[in-house]
N, C-alpha and C positions, 0 to 999 in steps of 0.2 A: 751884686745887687742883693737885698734882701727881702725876703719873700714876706708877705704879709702873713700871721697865726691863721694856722685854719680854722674856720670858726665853726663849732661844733652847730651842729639843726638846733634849732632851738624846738625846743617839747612843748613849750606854756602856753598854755591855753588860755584865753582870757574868760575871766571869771572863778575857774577851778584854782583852790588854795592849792599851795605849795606839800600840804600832809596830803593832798587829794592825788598831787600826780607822782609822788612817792610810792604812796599806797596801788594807785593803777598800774605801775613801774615792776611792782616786786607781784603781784600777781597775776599779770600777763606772762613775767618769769615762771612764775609756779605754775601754770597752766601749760607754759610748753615745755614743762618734761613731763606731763603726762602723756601716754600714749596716744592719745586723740590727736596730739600735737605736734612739733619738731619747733627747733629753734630760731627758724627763718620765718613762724609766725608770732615771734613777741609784735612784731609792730603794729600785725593787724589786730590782734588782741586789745593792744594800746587803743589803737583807735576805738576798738569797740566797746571799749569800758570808759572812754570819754563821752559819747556818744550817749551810752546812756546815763553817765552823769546828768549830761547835760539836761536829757530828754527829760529827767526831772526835778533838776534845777529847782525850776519856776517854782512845782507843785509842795517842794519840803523844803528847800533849802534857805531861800530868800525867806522863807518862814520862820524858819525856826532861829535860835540863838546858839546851838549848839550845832553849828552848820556841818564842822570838819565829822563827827559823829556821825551822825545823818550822809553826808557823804561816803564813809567809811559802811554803811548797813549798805548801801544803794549798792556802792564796788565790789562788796561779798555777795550781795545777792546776785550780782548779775555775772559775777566769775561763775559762780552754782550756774546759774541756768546757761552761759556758754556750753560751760561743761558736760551738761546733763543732754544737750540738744546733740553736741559732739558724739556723747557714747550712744547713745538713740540710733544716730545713722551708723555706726556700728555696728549694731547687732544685726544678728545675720548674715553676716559677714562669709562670706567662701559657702554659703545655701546659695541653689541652683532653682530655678526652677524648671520642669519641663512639663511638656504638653503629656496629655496620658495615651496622645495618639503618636508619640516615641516611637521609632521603628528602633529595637534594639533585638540579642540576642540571647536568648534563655539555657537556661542550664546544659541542654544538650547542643546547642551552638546554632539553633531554629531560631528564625527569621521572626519575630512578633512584635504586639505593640506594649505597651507601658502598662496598658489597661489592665490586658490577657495576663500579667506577671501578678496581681492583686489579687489575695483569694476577698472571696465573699464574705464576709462571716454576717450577713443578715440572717433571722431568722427567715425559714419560711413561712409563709404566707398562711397558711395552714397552723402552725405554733400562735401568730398572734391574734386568730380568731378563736384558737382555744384557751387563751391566756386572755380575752375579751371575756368568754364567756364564764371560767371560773373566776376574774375578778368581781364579774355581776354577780355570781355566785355568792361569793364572801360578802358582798354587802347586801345582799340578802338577808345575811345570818344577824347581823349587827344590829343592834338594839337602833327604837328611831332616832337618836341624837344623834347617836355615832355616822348611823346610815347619812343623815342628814349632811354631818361632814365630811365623811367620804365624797360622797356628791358635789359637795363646793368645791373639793379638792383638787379637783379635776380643774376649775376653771380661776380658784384664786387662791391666795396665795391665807397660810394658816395666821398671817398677822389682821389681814383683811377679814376673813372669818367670825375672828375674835371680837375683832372691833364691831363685825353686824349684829352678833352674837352679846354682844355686853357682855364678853367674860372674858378672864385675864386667859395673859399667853402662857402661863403657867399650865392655868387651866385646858387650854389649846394643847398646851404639849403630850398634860396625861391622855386627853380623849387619844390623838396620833396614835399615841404608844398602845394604848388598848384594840384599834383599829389595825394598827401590826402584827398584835399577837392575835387576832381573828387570823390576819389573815398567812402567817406562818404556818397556825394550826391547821389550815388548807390546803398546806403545802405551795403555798406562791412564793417561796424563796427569793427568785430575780425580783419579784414584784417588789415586796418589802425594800429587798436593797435600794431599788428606785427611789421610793416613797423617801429610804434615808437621806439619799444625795438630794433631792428636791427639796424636803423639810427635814433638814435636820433637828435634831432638838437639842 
């Protein structure tokens, strides 16, 4: 007896050109050797770069005259965002998280929680009412623009300023800087730094 040809699945999609399910074919392949991947998901790959062929079909393709193109942008873009969604759930990968109320064991083999293991490094409480009262200090000393600015500073942002101000951010940047070196010559060291990381210039 003679057995009939096995007849391979058939892939065709109706409507999708023959360069379209080539093109889905060979990078479903590229996508599962990247790590995010393995090779028993080319087919769901497949499916999911038909899928959103299709999904926008309608909106470019049936439009346009240069269809297989247009289809070809639509399959690159959406291998990228497979991709991109894939390494995403990734990250952080073998990070734990725990409660701070941990029952662990500390350096001499005592009983505590996750918390107790954490030093402090706040200032105290006492540091930033004295760090309140010489920043008022230094804008004290500051001429009235500057003082002016420093004051906004606290609540908007130096592009904002500018803009209430009618003067360029150029100009916002020298006053900052002047406002800085008031307040270095005060000795507010941390403070300044602050001031850098918030407005840089």
């Amino acid at each position: 007896m003679i057995s009939a040809p096995v007849q391979e699945e058939s892939t065709d999609v109706q409507g999708i050109s023959e360069f379209a399910m080539r093109l889905i074919k060979k990078k479903a392949r590229r996508l599962s050797r990247v790590s995010c991947f393995t090779s028993s998901d080319v087919a769901d790959l497949e499916c999911e770069l038909v899928l959103q062929l299709l999904t926008n079909r309608v909106r470019y393709i049936e439009k346009s005259e240069y269809s297989d193109a247009v289809a070809a942008t639509i399959i690159k873009g959406a291998a990228c965002s497979i991709l991109r969604r894939e390494q995403a759930k990734k990250r952080g990968l073998g990070k734990v998280t725990l409660s701070l109320d941990e029952s662990i064991r500390d350096a001499d083999g005592n009983a505590t929680t996750l918390a107790d293991t954490i030093a402090d490094e706040r200032q105290p409480r006492a540091d930033y009412s004295e760090l309140a009262f010489d920043v008022r200090a230094a804008i004290a000393e500051l001429p009235s623009d500057l003082r002016d600015i420093a004051n906004r500073l606290q609540y908007n942002t130096p592009t904002e300023i500018a803009r209430e101000l009618g003067i360029t951010r150029s100009a916002m940047s020298t006053k900052i800087e002047k406002i800085r070196a008031v307040f270095l010559r005060m000795g507010l060291f941390e403070y300044v730094e602050g001031l850098k990381e918030a407005f840089p210039i």
